[in-house]
Steps between C-alpha positions, in 0.01 A plus 500: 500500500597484114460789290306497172605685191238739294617243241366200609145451439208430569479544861606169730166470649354404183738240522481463093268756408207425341660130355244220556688333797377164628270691783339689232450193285375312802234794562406584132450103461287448801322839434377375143421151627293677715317744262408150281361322851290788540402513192400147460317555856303728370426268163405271731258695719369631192395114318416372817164655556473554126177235475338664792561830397308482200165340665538854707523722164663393157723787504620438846798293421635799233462731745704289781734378177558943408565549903754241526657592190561857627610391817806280348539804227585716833722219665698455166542850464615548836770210426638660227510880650678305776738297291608794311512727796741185662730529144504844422552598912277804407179632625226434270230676661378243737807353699372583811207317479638209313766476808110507700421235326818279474511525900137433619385302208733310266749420775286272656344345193887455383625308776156276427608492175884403568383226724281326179851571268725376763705807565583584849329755717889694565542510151155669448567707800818617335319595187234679633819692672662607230162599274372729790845663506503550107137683572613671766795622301296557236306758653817713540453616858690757656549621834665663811750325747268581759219281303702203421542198721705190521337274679761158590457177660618455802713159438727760321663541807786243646346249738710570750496904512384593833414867375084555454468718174085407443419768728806783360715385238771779566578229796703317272875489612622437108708215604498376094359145594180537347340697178319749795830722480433542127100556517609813789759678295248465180295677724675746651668552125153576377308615795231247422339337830577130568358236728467158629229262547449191666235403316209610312302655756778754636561560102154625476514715812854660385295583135215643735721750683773543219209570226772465219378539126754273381647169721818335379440149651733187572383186607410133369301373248194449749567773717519770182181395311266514812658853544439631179139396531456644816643785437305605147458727377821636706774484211749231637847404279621136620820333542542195585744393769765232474484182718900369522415325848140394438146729576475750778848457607815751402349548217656824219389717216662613206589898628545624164149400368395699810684826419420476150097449564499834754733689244225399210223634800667810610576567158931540512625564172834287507776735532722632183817337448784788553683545161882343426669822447846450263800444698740771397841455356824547719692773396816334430249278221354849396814666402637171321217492270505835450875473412421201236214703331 
């Protein structure tokens, strides 16, 4: 487990801080394309009855033309508050709801949207990743070991381990061959809980009986994004693991991206660097250049 310096900064988890890395790009870009194909939606719902509209009253078609206007006024608004929220990695009032609406609205319309620009469903998966981490972070939440979960993928574990740790990860005999030794003694270091799933139904069973605040997930692409939206408005930071042998098999995760997160969660100042104290002089070196002055 490395050690980070108070000097180095900004945190690891932000992986950059609030630079405009290629997943940002990739959501910002898709999340504007989208704003101007609802917008031109609603242009288009507007004209469309615009010649029947006025046989029914002659100010019919303002009124409809005002209504739509508003409602882009709102979506454009919300863009930008989100955008800025997404560079600045503060709360502007509404990141809470903007993360709402990024996970049960504009997700789905992005991937719709990435599929008419040609850019791959993983890639907008990994996106929306990172953006609902930046809100979550954003929102500066705090809490208490007890209230903090990291919640792992089961492939994290060797294929060949013949220990069971989904039920009672304490079963875990350490051997080194897998990132599961790492994920305990984060735990036990921190006194946050940790668990295993299988699969997305035990997951949601573990954040039934755990009833964390804030969840510290690792998984895939697929697997994360599903999570996050079933878990909203539960908080939940992701991580994404890494696949050296393919999916679903020995797969690992970056440990110090997990410390750091639950040390940003539980709120651990990093600890002061001790002061270099000056080496003293050897006597013998004292009394010569005493003996010169």
């Amino acid at each position: 487990m490395s050690n980070q310096s108070p000097e180095q900064s900004p945190s690891i988890i932000l992986d950059g801080g609030n630079s405009i890395r290629p997943q940002k790009r990739i959501f910002i870009g898709l999340l504007i394309a989208t704003c101007c194909f609802l917008a031109i939606l609603l242009g288009v719902l507007w004209y469309v009855p615009y010649v029947g509209l006025t046989n029914i009253h002659p100010d019919l078609p303002l009124i409809l033309g005002i209504f739509f206007g508003l409602v882009s006024l709102i979506a454009v608004g919300g863009v930008l508050f989100l955008i800025l929220t997404i560079l600045l990695g503060r709360d502007l009032f509404f990141s809470k709801r903007l993360r709402g609406i990024v996970v049960k609205i504009i997700f789905p319309l992005m991937v719709l949207v990435g599929k008419i620009f040609g850019v791959s469903k993983v890639k907008v998966q990994r996106s929306f990743i990172e953006i609902n981490n930046n809100l979550v972070l954003a929102q500066h939440l705090h809490t208490t070991p007890d209230k903090l979960l990291l919640l792992m993928p089961h492939c994290l574990q060797y294929h060949e381990c013949p220990v069971r740790i989904t039920g009672n990860v304490v079963n875990c005999k350490r051997c080194g061959k897998c990132h599961i030794k790492g994920l305990v003694e984060i735990s036990e270091k921190y006194h946050v809980g940790l668990a295993v799933a299988t699969g997305g139904t035990l997951a949601r069973r573990i954040v039934i009986e755990k009833r964390p605040k804030v969840i510290i997930a690792v998984a895939c692409e697929r697997d994360l994004t599903s999570g996050i939206q079933d878990s909203y408005p539960l908080p939940v930071y992701g991580i994404t693991n890494k696949r050296p042998h393919g999916p679903c098999y020995d797969t690992q995760v970056d440990l110090d991206k997990v410390e750091e997160a639950v040390k940003v969660f539980l709120n651990v100042q990093p600890e002061a660097q001790p002061e270099t104290q000056p080496v003293a002089a050897p006597a013998s070196e004292a009394r010569w250049q005493n003996q010169t002055h």
